[in-house]
PAMAR-155021 format. One record per residue (C-alpha): x negated, y negated, z; residue in one letter; residue number from 1. Coordinates in steps of 0.02 Angstrom, whole numbers, padded with zeros to 5 digits. Last residue first. Layout:
<pts>
+--------+--------+--------+-------+------+
:     px :     py :     pz : torse : papa :
+--------+--------+--------+-------+------+
:      X :      Y :      Z :     A :  NUM :
...
+--------+--------+--------+-------+------+
</pts>
This chain:
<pts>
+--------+--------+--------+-------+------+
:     px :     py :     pz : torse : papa :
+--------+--------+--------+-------+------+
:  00484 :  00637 :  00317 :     X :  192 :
:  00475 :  00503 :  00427 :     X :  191 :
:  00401 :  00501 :  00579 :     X :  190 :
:  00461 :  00401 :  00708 :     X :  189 :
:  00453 :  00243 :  00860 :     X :  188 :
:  00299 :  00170 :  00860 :     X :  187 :
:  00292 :  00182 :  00647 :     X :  186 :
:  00220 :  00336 :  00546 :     X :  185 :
:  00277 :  00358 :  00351 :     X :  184 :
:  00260 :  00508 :  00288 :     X :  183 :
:  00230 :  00585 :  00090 :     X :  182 :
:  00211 :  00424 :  00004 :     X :  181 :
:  00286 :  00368 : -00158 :     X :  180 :
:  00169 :  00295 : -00290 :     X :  179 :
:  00192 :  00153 : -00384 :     X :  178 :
:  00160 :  00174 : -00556 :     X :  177 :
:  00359 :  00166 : -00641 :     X :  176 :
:  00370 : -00010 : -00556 :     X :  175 :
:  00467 : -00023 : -00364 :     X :  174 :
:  00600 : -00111 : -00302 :     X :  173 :
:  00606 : -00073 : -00094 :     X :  172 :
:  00758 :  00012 : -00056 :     X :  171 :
:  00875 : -00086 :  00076 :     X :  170 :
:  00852 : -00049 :  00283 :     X :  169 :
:  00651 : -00100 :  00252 :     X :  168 :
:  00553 : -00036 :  00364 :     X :  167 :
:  00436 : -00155 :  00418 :     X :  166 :
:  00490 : -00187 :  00599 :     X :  165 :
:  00480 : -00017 :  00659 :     X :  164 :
:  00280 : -00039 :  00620 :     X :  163 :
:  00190 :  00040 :  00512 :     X :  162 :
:  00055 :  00151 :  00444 :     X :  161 :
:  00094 :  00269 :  00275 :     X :  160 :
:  00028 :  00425 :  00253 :     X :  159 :
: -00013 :  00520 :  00086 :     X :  158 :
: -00055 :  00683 :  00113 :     X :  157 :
: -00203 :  00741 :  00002 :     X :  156 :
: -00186 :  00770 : -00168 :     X :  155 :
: -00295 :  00630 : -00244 :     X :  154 :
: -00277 :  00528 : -00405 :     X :  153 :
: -00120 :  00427 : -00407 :     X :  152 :
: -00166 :  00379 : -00249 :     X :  151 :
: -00308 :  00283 : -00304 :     X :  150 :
: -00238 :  00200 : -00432 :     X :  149 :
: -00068 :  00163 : -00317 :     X :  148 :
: -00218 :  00091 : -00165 :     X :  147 :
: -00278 : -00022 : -00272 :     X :  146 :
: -00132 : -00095 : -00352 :     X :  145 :
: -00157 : -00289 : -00316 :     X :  144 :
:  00002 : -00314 : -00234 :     X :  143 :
: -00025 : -00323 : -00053 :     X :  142 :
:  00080 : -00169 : -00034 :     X :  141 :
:  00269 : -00109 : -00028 :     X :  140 :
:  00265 :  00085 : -00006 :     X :  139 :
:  00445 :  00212 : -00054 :     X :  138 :
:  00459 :  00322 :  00086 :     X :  137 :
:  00635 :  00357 :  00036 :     X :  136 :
:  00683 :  00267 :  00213 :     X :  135 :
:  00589 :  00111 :  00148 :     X :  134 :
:  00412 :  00039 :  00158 :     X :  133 :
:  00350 : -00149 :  00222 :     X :  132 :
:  00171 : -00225 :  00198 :     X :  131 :
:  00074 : -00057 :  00212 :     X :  130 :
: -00116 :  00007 :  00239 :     X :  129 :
: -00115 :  00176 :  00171 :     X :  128 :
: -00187 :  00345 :  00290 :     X :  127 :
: -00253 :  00488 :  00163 :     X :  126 :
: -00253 :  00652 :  00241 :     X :  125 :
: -00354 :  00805 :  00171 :     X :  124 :
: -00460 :  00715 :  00100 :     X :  123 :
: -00547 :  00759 : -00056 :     X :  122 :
: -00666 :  00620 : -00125 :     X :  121 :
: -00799 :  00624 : -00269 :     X :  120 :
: -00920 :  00505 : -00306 :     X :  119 :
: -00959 :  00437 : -00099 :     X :  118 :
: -01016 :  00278 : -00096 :     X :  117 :
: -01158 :  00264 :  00010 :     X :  116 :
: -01129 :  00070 :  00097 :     X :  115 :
: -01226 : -00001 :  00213 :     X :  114 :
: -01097 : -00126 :  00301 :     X :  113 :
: -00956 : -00011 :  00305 :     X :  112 :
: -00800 : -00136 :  00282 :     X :  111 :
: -00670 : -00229 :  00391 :     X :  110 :
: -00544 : -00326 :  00274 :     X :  109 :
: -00562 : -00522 :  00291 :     X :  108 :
: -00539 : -00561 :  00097 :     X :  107 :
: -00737 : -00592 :  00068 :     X :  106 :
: -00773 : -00444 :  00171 :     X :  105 :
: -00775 : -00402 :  00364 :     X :  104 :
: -00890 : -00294 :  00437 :     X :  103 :
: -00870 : -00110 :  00469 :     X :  102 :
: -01028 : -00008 :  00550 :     X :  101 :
: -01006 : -00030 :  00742 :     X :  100 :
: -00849 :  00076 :  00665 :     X :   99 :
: -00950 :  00248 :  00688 :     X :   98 :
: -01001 :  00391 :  00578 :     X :   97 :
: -00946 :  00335 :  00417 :     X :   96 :
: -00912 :  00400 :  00241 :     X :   95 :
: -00899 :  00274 :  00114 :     X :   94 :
: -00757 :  00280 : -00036 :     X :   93 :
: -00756 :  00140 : -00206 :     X :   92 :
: -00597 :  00078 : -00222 :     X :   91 :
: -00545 :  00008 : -00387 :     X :   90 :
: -00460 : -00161 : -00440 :     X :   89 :
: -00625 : -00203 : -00537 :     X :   88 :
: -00673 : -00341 : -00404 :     X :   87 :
: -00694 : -00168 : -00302 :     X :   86 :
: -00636 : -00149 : -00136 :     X :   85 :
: -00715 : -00022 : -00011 :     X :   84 :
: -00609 :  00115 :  00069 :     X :   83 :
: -00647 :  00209 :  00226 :     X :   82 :
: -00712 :  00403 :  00225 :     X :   81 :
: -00689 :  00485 :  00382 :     X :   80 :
: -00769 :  00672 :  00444 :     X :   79 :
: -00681 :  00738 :  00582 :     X :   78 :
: -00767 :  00807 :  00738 :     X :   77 :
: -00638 :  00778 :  00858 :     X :   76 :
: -00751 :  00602 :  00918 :     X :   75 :
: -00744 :  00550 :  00738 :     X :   74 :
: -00561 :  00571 :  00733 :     X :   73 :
: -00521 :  00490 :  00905 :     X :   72 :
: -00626 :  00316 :  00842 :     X :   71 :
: -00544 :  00321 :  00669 :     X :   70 :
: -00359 :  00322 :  00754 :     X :   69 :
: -00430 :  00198 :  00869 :     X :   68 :
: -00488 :  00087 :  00731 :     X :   67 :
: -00350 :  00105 :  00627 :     X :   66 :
: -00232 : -00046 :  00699 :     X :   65 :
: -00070 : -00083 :  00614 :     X :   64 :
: -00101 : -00220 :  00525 :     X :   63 :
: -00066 : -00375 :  00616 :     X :   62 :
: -00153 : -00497 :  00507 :     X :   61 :
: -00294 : -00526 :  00626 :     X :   60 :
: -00315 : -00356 :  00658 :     X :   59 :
: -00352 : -00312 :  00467 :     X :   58 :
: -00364 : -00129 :  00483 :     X :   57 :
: -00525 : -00014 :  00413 :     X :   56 :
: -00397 :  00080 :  00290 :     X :   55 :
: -00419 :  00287 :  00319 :     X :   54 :
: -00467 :  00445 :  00240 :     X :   53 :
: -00477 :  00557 :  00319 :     X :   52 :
: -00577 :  00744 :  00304 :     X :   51 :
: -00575 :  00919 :  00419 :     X :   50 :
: -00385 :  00895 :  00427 :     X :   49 :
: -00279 :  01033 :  00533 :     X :   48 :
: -00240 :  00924 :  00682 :     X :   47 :
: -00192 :  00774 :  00577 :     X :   46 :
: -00085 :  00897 :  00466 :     X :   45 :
:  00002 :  00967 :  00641 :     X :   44 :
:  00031 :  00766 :  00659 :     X :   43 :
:  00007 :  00740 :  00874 :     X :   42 :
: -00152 :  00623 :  00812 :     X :   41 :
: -00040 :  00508 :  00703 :     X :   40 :
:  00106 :  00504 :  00829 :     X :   39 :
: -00015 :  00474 :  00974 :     X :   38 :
: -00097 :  00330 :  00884 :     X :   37 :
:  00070 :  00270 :  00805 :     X :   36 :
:  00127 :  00255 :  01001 :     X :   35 :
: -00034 :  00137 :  01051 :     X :   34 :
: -00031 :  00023 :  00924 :     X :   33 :
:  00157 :  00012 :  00960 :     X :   32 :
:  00115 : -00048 :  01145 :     X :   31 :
: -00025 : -00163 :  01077 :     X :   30 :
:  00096 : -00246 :  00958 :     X :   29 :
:  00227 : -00274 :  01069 :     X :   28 :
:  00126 : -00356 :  01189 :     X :   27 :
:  00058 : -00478 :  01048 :     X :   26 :
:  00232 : -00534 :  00994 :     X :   25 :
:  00279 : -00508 :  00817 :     X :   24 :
:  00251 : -00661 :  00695 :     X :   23 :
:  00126 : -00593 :  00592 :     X :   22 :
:  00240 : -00436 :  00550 :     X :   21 :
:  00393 : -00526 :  00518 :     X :   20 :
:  00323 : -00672 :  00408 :     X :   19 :
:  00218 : -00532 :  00306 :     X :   18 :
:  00396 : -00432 :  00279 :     X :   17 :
:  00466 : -00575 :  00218 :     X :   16 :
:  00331 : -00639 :  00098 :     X :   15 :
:  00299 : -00458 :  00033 :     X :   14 :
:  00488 : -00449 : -00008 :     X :   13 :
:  00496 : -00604 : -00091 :     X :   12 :
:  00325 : -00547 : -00216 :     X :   11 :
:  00424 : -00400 : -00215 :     X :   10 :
:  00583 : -00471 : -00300 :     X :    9 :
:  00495 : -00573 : -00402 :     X :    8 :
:  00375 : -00416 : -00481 :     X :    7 :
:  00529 : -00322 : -00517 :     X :    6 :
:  00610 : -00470 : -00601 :     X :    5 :
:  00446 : -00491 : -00709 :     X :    4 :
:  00431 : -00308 : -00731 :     X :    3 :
:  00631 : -00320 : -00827 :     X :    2 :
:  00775 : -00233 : -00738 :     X :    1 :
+--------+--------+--------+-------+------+
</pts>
């Protein structure tokens, strides 16, 4: 299958899985905020991380929310670096110690306000903001790449964030540099 046909298809399955996620009810969302939190913080690897690194969620997009999962780490002592967007498709990495410190940027997504990027990054968990994933733990994005470069270049465990709703029962097509994820963590499972 040619890139451009790859690219189609996921450009359709981004639109779906967007419609899906925007449109779920309010009440449902705050009760499966709610179970991800305990499934993420029950995680023997959450447990055991000193470092995260985690997405500063997009609540008005219905991303599943981070802020909690960021609030409990930095109350257990855990140090978390967030992402910052680069026009260069790169993510530069800030520590922070609290989210009073995450304002939204140009494209709506919550980051630290004084920013010390970090030059070199090893956390033990990495936690990757997700459009729709599949049982092989294959990740459909927002389809800029940023988070596949960076991926691509930690070891960490790689942990997807969604809801039920966004798994997707067919594989997801995928390009020879997307990366697969280790877990993915909805309301209801973990996958492995």
């Amino acid at each position: 299958m040619s890139s451009d046909n790859i690219q189609e298809l996921k450009s359709n399955a981004r639109k779906n899985f967007l419609k899906r996620r925007i449109n779920l009810p309010e009440n449902e969302i705050t009760s499966s905020n709610s179970s991800i939190l305990k499934r993420v913080t029950n995680l023997k690897e959450f447990e055991e991380a000193n470092t995260i690194h985690v997405y500063a969620s997009m609540n008005k997009r219905n991303e599943v929310d981070t802020f909690s999962i960021i609030d409990y780490a930095l109350k257990n002592g855990k140090k978390v670096i967030v992402p910052v967007m680069r026009e260069n498709g790169k993510l530069n990495h800030c520590e922070i110690d609290s989210t009073d410190s995450l304002e939204p940027n140009s494209w709506g997504v919550p980051e630290p306000v004084n920013q010390k990027t970090l030059e070199h990054v090893k956390p033990d968990i990495i936690f990757v903001p997700m459009v729709a994933g599949d049982l092989q733990k294959n990740r459909l994005g927002y389809g800029k790449g940023y988070y596949d470069r960076f991926l691509s270049s930690v070891n960490g465990l790689k942990a997807g964030l969604l809801f039920e709703e966004q798994i997707s029962k067919k594989i997801l097509p995928t390009d020879s540099y997307d990366v697969t994820l280790d877990i993915l963590i909805t309301e209801k499972r973990v996958l492995r």
